[in-house]
N, CA, C and O atoms as CSV, one atom per row, in Angstrom:
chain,resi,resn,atom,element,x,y,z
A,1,UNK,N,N,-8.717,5.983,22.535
A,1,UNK,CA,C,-10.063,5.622,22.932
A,1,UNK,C,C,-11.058,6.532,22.205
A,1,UNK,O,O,-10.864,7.745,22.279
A,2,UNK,N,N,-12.407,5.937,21.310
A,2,UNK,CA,C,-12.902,6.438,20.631
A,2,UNK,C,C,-13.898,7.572,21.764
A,2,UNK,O,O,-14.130,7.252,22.929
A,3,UNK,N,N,-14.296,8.645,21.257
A,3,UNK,CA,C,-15.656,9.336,22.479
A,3,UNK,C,C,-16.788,9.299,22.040
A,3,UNK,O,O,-17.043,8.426,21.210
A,4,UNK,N,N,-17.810,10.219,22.449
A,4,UNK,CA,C,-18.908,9.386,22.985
A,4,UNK,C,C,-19.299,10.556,21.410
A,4,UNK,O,O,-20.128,10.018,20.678
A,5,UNK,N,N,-18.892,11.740,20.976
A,5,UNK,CA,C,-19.440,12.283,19.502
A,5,UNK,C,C,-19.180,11.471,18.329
A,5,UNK,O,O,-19.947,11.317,17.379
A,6,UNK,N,N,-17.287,10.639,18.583
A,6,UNK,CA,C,-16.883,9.838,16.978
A,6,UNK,C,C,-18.225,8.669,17.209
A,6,UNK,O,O,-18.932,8.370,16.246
A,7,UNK,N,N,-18.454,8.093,18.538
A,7,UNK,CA,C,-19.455,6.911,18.313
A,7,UNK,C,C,-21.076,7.770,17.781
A,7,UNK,O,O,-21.941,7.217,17.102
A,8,UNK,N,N,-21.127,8.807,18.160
A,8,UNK,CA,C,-22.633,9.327,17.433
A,8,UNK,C,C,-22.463,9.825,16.113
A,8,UNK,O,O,-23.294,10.175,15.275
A,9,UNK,N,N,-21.376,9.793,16.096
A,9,UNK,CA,C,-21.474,10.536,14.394
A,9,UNK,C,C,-21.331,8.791,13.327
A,9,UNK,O,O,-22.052,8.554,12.358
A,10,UNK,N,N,-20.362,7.936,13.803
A,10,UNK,CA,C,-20.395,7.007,13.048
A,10,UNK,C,C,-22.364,5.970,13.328
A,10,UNK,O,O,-22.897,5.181,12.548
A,11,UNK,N,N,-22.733,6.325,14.305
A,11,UNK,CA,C,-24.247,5.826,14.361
A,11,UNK,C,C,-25.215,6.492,12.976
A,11,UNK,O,O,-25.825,5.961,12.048
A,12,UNK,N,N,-25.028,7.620,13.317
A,12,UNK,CA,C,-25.759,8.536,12.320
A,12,UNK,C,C,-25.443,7.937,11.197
A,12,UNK,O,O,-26.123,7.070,10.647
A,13,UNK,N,N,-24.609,8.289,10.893
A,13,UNK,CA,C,-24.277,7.733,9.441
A,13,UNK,C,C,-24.067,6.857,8.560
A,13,UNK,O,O,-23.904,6.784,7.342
A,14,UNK,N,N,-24.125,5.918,9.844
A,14,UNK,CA,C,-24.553,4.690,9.490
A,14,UNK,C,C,-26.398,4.377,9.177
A,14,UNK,O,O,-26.990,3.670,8.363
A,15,UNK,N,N,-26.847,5.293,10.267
A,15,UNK,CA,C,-28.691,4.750,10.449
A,15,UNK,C,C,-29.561,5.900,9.824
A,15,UNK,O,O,-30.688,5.872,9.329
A,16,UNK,N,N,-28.643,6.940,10.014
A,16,UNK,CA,C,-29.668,8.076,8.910
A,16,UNK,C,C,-29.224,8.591,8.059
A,16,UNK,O,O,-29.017,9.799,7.942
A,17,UNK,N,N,-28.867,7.215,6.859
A,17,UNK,CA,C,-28.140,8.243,5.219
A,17,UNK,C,C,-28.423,9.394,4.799
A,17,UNK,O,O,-27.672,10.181,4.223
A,18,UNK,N,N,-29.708,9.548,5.125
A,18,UNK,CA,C,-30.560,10.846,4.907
A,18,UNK,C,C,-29.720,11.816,5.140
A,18,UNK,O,O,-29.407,12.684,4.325
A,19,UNK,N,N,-29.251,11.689,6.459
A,19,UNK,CA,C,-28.548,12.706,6.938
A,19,UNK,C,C,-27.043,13.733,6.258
A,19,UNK,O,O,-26.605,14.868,6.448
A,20,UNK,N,N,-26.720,12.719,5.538
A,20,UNK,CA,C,-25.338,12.907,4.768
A,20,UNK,C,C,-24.252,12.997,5.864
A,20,UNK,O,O,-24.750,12.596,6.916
A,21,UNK,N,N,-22.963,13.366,6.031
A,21,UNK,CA,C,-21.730,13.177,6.755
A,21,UNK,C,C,-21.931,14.569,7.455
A,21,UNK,O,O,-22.412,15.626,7.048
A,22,UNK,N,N,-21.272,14.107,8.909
A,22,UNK,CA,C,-21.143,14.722,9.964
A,22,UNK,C,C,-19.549,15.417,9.927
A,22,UNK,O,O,-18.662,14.888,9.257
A,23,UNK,N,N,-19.272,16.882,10.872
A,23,UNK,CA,C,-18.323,17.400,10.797
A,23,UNK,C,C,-18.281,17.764,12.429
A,23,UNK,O,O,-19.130,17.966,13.297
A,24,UNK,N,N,-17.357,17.746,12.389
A,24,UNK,CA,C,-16.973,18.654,13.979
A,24,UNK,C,C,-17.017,20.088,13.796
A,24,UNK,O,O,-16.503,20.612,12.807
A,25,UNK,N,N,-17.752,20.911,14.925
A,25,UNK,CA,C,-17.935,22.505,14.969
A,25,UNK,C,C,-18.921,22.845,13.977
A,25,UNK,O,O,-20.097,23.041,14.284
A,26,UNK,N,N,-18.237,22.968,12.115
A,26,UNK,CA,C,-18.962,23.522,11.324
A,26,UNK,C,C,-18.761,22.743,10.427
A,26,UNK,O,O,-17.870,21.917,10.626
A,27,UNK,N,N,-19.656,22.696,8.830
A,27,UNK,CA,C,-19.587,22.542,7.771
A,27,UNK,C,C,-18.868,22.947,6.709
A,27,UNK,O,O,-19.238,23.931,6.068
A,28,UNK,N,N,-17.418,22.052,6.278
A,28,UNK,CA,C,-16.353,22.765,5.378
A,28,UNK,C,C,-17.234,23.357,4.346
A,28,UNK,O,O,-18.165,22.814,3.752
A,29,UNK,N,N,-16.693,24.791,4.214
A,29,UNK,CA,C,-17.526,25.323,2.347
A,29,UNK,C,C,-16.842,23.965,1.499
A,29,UNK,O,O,-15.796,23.318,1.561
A,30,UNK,N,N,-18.238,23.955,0.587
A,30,UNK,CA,C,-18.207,22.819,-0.489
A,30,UNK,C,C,-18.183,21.754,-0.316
A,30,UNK,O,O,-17.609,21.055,-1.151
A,31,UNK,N,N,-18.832,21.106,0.917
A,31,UNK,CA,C,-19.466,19.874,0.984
A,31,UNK,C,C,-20.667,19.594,0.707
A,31,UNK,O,O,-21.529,20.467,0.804
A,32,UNK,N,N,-20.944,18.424,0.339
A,32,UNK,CA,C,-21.922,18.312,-0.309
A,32,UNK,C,C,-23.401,18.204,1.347
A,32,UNK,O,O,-23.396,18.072,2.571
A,33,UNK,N,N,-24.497,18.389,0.097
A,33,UNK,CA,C,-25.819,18.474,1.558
A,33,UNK,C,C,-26.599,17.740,1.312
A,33,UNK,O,O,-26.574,17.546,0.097
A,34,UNK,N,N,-27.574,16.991,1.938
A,34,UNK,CA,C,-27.432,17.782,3.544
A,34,UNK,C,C,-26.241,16.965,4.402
A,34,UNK,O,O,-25.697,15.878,4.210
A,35,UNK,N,N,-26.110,17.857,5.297
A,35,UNK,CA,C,-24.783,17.591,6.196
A,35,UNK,C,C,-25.232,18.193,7.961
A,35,UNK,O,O,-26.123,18.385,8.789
A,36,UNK,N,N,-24.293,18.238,7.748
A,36,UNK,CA,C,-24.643,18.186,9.692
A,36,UNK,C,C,-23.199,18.375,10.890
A,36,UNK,O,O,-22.525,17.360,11.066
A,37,UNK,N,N,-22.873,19.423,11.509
A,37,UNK,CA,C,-22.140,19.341,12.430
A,37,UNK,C,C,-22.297,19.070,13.917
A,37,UNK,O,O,-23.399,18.923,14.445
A,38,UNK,N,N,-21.270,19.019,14.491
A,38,UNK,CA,C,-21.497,18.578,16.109
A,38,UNK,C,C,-20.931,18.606,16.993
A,38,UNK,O,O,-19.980,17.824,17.023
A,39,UNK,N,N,-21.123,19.344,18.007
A,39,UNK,CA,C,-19.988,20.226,19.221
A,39,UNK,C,C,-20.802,19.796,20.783
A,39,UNK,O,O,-21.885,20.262,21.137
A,40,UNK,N,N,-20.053,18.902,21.489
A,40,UNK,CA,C,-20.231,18.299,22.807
A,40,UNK,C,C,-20.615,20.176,23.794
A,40,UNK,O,O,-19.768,21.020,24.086
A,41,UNK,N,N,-21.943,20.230,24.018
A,41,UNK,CA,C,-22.234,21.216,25.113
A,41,UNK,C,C,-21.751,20.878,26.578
A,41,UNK,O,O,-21.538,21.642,27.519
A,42,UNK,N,N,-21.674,19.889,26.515
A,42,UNK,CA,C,-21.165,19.069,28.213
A,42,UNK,C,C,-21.130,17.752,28.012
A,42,UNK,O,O,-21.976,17.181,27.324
A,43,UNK,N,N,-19.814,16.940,28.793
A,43,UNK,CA,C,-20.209,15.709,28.688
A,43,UNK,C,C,-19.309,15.387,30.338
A,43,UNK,O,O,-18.127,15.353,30.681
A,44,UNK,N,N,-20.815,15.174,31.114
A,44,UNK,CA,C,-20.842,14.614,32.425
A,44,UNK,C,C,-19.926,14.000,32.923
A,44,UNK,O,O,-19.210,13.683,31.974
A,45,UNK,N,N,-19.338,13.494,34.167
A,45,UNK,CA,C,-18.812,11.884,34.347
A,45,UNK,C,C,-19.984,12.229,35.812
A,45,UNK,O,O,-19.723,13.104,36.638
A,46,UNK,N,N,-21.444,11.217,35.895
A,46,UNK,CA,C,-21.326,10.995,37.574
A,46,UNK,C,C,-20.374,10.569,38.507
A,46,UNK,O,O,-19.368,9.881,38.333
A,47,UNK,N,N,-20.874,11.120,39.616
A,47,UNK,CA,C,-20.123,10.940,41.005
A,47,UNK,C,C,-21.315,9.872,41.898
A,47,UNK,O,O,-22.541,9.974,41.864
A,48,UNK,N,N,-20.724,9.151,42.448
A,48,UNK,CA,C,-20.982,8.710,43.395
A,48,UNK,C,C,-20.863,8.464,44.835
A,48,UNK,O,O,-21.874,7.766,44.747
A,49,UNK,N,N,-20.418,8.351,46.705
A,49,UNK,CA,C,-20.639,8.850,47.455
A,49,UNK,C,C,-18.415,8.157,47.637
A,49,UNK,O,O,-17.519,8.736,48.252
A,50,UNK,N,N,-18.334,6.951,46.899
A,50,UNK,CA,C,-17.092,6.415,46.762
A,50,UNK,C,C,-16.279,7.136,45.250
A,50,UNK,O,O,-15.076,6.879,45.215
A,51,UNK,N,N,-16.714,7.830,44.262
A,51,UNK,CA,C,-15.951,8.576,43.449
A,51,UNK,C,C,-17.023,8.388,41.849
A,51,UNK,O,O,-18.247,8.307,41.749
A,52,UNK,N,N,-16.095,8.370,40.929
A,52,UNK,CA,C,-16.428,7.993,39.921
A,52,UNK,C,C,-17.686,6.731,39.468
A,52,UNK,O,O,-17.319,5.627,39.067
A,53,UNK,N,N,-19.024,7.056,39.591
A,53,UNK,CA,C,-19.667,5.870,39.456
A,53,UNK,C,C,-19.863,5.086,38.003
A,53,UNK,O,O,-20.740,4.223,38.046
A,54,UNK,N,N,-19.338,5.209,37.002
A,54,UNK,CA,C,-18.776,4.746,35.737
A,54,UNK,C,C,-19.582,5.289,34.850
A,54,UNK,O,O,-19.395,4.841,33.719
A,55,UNK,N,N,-20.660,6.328,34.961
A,55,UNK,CA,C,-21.536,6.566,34.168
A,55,UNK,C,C,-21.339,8.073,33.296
A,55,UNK,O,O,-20.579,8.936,33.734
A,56,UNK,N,N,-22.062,8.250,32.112
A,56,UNK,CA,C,-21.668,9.815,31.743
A,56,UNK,C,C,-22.789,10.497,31.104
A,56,UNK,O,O,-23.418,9.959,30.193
A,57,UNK,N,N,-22.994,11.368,31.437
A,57,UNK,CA,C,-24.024,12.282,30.731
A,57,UNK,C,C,-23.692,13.270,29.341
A,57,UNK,O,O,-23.436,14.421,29.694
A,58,UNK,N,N,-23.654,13.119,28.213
A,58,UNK,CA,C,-23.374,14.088,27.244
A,58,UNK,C,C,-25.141,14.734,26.773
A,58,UNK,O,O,-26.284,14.306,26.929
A,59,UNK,N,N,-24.367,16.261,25.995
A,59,UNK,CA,C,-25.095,16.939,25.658
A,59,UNK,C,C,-24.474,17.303,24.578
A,59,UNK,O,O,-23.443,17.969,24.675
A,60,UNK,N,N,-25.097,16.854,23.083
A,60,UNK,CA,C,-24.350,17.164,21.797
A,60,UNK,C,C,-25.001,17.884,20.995
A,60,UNK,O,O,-25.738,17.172,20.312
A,61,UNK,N,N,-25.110,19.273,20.675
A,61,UNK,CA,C,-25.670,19.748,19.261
A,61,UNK,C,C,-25.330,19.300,17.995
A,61,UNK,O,O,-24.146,19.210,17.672
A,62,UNK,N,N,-26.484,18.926,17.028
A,62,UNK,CA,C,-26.774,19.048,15.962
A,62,UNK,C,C,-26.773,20.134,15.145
A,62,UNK,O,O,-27.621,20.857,15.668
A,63,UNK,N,N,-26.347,20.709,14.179
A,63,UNK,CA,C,-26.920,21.717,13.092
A,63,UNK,C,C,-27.044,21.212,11.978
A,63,UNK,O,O,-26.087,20.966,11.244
A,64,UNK,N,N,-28.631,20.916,11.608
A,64,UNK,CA,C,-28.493,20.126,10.002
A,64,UNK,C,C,-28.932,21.050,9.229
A,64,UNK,O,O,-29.900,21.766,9.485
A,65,UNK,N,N,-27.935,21.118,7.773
A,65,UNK,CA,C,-28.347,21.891,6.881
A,65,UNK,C,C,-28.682,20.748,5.822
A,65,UNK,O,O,-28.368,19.559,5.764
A,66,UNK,N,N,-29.520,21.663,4.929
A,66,UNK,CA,C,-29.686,20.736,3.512
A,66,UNK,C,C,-30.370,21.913,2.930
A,66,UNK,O,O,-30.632,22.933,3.567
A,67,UNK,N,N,-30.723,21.650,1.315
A,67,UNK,CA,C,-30.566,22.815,0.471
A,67,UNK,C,C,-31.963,22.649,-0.230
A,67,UNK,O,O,-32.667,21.641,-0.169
A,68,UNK,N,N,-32.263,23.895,-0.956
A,68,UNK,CA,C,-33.486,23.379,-1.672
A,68,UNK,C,C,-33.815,22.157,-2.611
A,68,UNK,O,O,-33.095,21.802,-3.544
A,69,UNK,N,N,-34.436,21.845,-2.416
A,69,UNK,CA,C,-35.043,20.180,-3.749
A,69,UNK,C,C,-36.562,20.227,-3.799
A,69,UNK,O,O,-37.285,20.946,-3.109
A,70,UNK,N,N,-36.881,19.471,-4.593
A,70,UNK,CA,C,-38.471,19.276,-4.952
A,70,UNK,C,C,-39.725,20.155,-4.174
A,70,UNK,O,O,-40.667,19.910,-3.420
A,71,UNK,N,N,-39.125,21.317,-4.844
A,71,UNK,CA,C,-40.273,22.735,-4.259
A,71,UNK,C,C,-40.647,22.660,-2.778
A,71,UNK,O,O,-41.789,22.792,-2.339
A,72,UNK,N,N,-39.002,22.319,-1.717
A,72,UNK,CA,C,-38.859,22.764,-0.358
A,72,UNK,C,C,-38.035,23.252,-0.702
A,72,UNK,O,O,-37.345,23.008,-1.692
A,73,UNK,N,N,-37.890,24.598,0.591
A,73,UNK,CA,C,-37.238,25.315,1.072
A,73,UNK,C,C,-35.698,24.643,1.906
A,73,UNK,O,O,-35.562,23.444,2.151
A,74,UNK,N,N,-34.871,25.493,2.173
A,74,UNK,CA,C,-33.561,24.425,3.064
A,74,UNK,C,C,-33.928,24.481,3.836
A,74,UNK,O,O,-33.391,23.775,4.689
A,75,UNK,N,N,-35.256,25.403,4.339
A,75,UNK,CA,C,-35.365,24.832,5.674
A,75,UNK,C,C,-36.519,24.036,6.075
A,75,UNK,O,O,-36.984,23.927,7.209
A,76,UNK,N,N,-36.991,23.394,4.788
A,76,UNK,CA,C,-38.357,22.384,5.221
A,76,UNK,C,C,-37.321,21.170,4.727
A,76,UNK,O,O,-37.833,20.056,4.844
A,77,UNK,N,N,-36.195,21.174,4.290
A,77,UNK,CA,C,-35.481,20.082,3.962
A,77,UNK,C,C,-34.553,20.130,4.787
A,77,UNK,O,O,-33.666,19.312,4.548
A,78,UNK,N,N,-34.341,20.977,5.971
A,78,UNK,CA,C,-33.525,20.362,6.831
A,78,UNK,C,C,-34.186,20.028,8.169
A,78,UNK,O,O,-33.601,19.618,9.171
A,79,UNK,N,N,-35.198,20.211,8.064
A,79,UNK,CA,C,-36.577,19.825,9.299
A,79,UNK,C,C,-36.701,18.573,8.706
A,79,UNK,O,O,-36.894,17.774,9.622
A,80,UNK,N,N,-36.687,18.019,7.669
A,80,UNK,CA,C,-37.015,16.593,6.820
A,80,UNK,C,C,-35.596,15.884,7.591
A,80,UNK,O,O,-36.072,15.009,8.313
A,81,UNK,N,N,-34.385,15.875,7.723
A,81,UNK,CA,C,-33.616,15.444,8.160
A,81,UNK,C,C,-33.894,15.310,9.480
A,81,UNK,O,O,-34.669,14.440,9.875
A,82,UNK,N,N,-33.228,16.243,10.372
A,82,UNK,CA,C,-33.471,16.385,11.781
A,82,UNK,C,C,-34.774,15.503,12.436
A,82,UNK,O,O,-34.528,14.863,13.458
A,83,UNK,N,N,-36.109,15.454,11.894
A,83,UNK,CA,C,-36.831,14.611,11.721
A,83,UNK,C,C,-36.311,13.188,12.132
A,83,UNK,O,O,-36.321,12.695,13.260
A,84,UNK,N,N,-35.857,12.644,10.964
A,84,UNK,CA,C,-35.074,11.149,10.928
A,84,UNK,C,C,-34.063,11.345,11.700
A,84,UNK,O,O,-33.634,10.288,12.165
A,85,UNK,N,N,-33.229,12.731,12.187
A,85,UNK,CA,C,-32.165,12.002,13.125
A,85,UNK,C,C,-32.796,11.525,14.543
A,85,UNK,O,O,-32.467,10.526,15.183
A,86,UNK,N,N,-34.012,12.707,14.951
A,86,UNK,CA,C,-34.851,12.744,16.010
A,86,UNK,C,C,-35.417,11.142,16.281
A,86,UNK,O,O,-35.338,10.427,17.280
A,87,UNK,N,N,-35.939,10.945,15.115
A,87,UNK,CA,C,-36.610,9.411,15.166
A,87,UNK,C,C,-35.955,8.170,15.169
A,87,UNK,O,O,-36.422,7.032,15.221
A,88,UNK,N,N,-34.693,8.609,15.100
A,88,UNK,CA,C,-33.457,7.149,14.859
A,88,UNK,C,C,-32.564,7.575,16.724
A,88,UNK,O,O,-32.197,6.808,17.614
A,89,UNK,N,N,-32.533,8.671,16.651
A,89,UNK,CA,C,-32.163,8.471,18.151
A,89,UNK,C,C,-33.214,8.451,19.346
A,89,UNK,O,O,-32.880,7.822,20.350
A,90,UNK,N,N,-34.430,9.069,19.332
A,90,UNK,CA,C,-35.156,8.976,20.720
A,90,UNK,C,C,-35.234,7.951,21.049
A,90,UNK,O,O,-35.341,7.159,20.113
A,91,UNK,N,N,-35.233,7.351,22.408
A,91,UNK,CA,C,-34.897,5.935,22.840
A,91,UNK,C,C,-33.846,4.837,22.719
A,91,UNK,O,O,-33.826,3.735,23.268
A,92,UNK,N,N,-33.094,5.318,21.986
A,92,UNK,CA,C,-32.180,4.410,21.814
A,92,UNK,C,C,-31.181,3.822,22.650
A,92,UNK,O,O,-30.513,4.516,23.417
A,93,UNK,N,N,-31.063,2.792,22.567
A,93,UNK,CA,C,-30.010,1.939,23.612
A,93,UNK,C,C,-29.103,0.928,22.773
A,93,UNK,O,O,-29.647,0.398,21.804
A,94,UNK,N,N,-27.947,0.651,23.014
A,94,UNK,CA,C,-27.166,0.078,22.942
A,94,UNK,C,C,-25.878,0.654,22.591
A,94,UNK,O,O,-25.615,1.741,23.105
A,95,UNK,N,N,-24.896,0.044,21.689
A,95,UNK,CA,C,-23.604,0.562,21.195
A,95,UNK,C,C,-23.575,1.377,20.373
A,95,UNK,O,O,-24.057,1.102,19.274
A,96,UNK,N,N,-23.049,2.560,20.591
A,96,UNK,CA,C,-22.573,3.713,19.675
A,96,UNK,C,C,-20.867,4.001,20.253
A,96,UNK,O,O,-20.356,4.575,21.214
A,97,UNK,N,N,-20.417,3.294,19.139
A,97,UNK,CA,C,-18.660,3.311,19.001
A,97,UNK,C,C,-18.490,2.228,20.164
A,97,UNK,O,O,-19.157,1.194,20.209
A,98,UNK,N,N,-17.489,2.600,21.126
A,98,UNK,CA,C,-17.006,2.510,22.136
A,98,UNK,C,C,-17.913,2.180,23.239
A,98,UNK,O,O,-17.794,1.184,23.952
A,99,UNK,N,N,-18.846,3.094,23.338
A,99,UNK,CA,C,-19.574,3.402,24.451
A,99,UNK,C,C,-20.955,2.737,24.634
A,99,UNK,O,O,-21.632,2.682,23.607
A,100,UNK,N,N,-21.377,2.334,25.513
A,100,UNK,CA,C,-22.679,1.611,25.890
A,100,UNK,C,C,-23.951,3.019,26.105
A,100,UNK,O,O,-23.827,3.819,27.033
A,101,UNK,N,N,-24.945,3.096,25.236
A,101,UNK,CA,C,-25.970,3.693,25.710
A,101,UNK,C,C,-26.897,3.242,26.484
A,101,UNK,O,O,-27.399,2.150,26.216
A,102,UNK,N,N,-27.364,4.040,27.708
A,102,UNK,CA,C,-28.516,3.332,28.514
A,102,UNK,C,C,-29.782,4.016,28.225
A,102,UNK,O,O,-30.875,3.488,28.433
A,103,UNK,N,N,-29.610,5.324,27.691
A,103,UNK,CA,C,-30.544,6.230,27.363
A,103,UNK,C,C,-30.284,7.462,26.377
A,103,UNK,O,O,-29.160,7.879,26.098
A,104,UNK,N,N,-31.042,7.790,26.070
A,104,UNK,CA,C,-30.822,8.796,24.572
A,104,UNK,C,C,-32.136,9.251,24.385
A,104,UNK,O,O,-33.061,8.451,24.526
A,105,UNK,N,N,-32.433,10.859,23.978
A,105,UNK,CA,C,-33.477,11.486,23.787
A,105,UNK,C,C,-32.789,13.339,23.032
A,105,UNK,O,O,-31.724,13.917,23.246
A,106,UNK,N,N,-33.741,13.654,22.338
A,106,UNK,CA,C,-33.310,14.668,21.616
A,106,UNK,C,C,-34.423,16.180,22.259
A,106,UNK,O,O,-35.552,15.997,22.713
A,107,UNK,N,N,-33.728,17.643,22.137
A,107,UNK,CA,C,-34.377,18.125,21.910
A,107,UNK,C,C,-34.770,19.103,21.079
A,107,UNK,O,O,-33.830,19.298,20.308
A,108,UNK,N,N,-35.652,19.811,20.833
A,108,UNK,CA,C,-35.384,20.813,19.609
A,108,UNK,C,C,-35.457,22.150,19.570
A,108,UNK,O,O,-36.590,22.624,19.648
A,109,UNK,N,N,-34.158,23.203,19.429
A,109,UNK,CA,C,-33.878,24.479,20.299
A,109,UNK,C,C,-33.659,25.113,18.964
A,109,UNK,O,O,-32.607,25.705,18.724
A,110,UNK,N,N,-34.945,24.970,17.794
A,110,UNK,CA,C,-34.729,25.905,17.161
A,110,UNK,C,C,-35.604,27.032,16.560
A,110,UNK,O,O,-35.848,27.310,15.386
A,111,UNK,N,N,-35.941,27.512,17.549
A,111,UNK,CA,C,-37.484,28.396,17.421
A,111,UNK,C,C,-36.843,29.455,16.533
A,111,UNK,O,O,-37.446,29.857,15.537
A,112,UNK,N,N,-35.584,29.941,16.876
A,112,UNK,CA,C,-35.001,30.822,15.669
A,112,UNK,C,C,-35.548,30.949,14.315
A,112,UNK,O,O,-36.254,31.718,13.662
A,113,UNK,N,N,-34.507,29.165,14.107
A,113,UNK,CA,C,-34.638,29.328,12.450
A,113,UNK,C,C,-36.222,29.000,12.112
A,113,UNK,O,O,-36.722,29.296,11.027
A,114,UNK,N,N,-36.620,28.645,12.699
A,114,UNK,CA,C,-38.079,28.147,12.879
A,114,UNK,C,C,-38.908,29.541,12.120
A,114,UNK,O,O,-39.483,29.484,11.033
A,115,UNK,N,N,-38.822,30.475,12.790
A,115,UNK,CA,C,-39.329,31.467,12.735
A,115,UNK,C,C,-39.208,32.207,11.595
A,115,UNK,O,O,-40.172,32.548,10.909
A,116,UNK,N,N,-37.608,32.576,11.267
A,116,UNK,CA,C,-37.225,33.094,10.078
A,116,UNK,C,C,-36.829,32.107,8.800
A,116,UNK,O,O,-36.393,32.514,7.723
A,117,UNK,N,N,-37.034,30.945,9.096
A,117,UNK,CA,C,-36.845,29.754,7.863
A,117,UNK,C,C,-35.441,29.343,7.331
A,117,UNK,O,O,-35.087,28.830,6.269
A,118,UNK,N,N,-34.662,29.810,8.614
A,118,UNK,CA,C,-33.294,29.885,8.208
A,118,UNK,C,C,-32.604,28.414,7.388
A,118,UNK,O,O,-33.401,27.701,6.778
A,119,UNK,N,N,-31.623,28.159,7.406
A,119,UNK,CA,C,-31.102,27.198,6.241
A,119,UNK,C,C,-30.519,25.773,7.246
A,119,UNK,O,O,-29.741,24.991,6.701
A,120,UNK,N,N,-30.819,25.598,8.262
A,120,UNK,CA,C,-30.201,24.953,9.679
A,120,UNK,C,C,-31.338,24.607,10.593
A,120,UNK,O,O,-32.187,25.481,10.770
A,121,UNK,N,N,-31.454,23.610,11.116
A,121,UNK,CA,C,-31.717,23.062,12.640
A,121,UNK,C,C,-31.042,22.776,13.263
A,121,UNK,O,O,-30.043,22.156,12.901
A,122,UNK,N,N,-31.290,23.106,14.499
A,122,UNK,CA,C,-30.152,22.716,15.459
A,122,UNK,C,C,-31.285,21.671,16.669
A,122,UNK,O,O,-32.432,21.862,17.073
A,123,UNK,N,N,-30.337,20.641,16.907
A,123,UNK,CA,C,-30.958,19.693,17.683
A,123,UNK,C,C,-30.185,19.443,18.745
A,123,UNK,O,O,-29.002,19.697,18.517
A,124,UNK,N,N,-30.490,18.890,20.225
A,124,UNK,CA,C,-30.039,18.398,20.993
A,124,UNK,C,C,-29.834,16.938,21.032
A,124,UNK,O,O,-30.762,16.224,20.653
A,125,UNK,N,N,-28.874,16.474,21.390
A,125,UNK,CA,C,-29.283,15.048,21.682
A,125,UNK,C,C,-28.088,14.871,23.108
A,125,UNK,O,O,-26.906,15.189,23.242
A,126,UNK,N,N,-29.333,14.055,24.216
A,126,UNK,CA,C,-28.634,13.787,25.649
A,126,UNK,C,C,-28.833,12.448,25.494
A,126,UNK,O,O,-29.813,11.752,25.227
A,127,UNK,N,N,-27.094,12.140,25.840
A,127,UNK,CA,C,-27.055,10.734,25.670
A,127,UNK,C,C,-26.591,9.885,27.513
A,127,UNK,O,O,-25.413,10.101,27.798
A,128,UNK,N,N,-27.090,9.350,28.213
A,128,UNK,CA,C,-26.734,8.598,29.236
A,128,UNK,C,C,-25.945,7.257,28.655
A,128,UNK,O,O,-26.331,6.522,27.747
A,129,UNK,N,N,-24.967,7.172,29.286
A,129,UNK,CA,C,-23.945,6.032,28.679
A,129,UNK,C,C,-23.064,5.722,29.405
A,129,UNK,O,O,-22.971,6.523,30.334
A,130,UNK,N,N,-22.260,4.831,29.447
A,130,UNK,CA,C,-20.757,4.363,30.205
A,130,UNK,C,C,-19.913,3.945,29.071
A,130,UNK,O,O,-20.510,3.618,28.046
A,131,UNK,N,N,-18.374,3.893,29.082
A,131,UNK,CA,C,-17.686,4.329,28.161
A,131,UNK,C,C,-16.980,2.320,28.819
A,131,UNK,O,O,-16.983,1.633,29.841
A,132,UNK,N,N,-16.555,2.255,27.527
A,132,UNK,CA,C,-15.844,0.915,27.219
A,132,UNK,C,C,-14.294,0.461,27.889
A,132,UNK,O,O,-13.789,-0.624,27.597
């Protein structure tokens, strides 16, 4: 049974080429950029007052890197990504893999690199869904 990250990573990469290919955890050295990994922070099952009410809450980080190009920095070119992943997932509903989305929204927890211009964003994305 596919989960609820293989169905967000095959979404992505399907809807934000921009993005380049997704990895689990980290980015192998010598892949090409920009790229992007992704590690489940929590992924819910609700309860209901009879058990299992079929529904699930995930919480997935993003880290998009991408590298310098046309006099940006990697990190105004990986804010250029994250961007489009932000804008291809907020709101979104329907099928990703397996799983039915009812709701989807991102957030953005990277005042870090923000600050020091590091080479990475890291994004949230909470997905409400029931699984197939």
């Amino acid at each position: 049974m596919a989960t609820i990250q293989e169905g967000l990573k095959s979404y992505i990469e399907t809807n934000v080429t921009s993005a380049g290919y997704g990895f689990p955890l980290e980015i192998p050295q010598g892949e090409a950029f920009p790229a992007w990994s992704y590690r489940v922070v929590d992924d819910d099952v609700l309860l209901s007052h009879s058990g299992r009410a079929g529904f699930c809450k995930a919480r997935i980080q993003l880290d998009v890197m991408a590298k310098e190009a046309n006099s940006k920095s990697d990190y105004e070119n990986s804010l250029t990504v994250a961007n489009a992943l932000r804008a291809a997932l907020d709101g979104y509903k329907g099928a990703m893999g397996s799983a039915t989305v009812y709701y989807c929204h991102t957030t953005a927890n990277d005042d870090y690199s923000d600050l020091f211009e590091l080479p990475y964003v890291s994004i949230d994305v909470v997905i409400h869904y029931s699984k197939s």
